[in-house]
N, C-alpha and C positions, 0 to 999 in steps of 0.2 A: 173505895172512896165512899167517904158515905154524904147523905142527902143533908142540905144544911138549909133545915127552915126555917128555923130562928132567924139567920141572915136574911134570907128572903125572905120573909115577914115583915122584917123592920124595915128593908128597904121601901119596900110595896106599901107601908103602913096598915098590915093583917093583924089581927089578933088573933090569938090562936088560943086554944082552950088547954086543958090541961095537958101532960105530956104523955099520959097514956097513948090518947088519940090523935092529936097534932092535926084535927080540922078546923080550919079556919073557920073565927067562927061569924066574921064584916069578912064581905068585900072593899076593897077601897074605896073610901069615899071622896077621895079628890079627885075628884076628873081630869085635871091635869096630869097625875098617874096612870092614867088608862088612854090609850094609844087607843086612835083612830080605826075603827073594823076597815082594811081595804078590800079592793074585789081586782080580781086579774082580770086581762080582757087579754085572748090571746088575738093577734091578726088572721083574716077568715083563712089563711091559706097553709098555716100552722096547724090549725081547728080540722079543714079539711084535708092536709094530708095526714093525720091520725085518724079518720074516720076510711081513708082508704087502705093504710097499715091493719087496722083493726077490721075489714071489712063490714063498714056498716052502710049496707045499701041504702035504709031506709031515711039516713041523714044526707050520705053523697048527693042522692039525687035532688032534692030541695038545695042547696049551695049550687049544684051547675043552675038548675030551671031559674033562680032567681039572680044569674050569674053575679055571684059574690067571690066567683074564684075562673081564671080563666087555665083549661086546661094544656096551654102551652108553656106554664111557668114551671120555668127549672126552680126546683127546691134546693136548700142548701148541701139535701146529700148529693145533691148534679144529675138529681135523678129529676121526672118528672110524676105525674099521677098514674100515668101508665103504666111506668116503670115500676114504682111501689105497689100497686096493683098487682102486677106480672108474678114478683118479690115475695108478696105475703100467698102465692098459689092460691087463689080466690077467683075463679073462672067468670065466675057471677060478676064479680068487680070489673074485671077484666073488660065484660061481654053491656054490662053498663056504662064504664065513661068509654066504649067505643060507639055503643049508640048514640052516647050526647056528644061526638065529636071530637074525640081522642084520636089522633094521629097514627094511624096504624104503624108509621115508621118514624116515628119521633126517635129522635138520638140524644141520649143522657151527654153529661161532658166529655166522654170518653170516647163517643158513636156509637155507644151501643141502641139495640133496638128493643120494641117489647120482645122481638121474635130471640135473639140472642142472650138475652137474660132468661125464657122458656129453658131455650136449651143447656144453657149452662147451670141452673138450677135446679135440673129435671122435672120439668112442668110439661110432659107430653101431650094431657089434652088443654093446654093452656095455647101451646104450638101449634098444636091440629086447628084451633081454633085460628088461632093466625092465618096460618096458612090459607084455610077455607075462606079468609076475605081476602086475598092476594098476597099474603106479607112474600116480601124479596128476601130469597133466602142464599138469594148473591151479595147484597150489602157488606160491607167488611166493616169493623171497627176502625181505629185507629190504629192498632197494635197490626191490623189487615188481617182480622179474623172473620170468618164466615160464621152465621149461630151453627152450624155442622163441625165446625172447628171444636166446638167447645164440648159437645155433646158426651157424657162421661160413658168411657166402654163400657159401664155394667150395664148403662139404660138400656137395654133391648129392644122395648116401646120407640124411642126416640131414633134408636139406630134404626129401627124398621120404618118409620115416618119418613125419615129422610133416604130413604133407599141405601143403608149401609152396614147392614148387618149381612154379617157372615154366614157364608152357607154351612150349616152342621152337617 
């Protein structure tokens, strides 16, 4: 298909210069023609859960301190900031929104915990770190999974964390 500028020229009111080159050679000059620049403005808690997807510690922390985002909101994936934290393996993030007061057992819509998305993801020192503040690693989901439940056989790390690897 090819590019029709001529159309679009005349629509727009452009003049355009010889056919060689086809560079406009006005912009429009009715202002009525030229639509309004808008700006997006996303809500802080859209803003802030890509800043914990993407790990950027240096923005997270400014939204909690000036709470513009409270970290007990379930997000639309039914996850919360822990959760997506836990998600993208980012320890840092992880080990930041629990100093600002992150639930260590907060449960997404499903009951999962951070500690159960660790192990089903294979985040072993994301889990150890759990663990090290007390995370319940009796909790069960919904479906009545323990995060041991989930733990994929190849993890070795993870099956040796939880005391369940195989003697060779």
């Amino acid at each position: 298909m090819k590019y029709r500028q001529r159309a679009l020229s005349r629509t727009m009111g452009i003049k355009t210069c010889s056919k060689e080159c086809e560079v406009p050679e006005t912009c429009p000059t009715d202002p009525e023609s030229l639509k309004t620049a808008r700006n997006v403005h996303f809500p802080n808690d859209v803003v802030f859960q890509d800043y914990v997807r993407q790990g950027e510690l240096e923005r997270i922390g400014p939204f909690i301190r000036a709470r513009r985002v409270s970290l007990d909101t379930i997000y639309h994936s039914g996850m919360a900031a822990i959760h997506e934290a836990v998600l993208s393996g980012n320890l840092e993030c992880v080990t930041l929104l629990i100093k600002h007061g992150a639930e260590l057992h907060h449960r997404d819509e499903e009951g999962w915990t951070p500690l159960h998305m660790a192990c089903s993801d294979g985040f072993p020192e994301i889990a150890r770190y759990l663990l090290s503040l007390g995370a319940d690693q009796e909790l069960q989901n919904e479906s009545g999974e323990k995060p041991a439940d989930l733990i994929d056989p190849v993890n070795k790390e993870l099956l040796v964390l939880f005391g369940l690897a195989a003697d060779d």
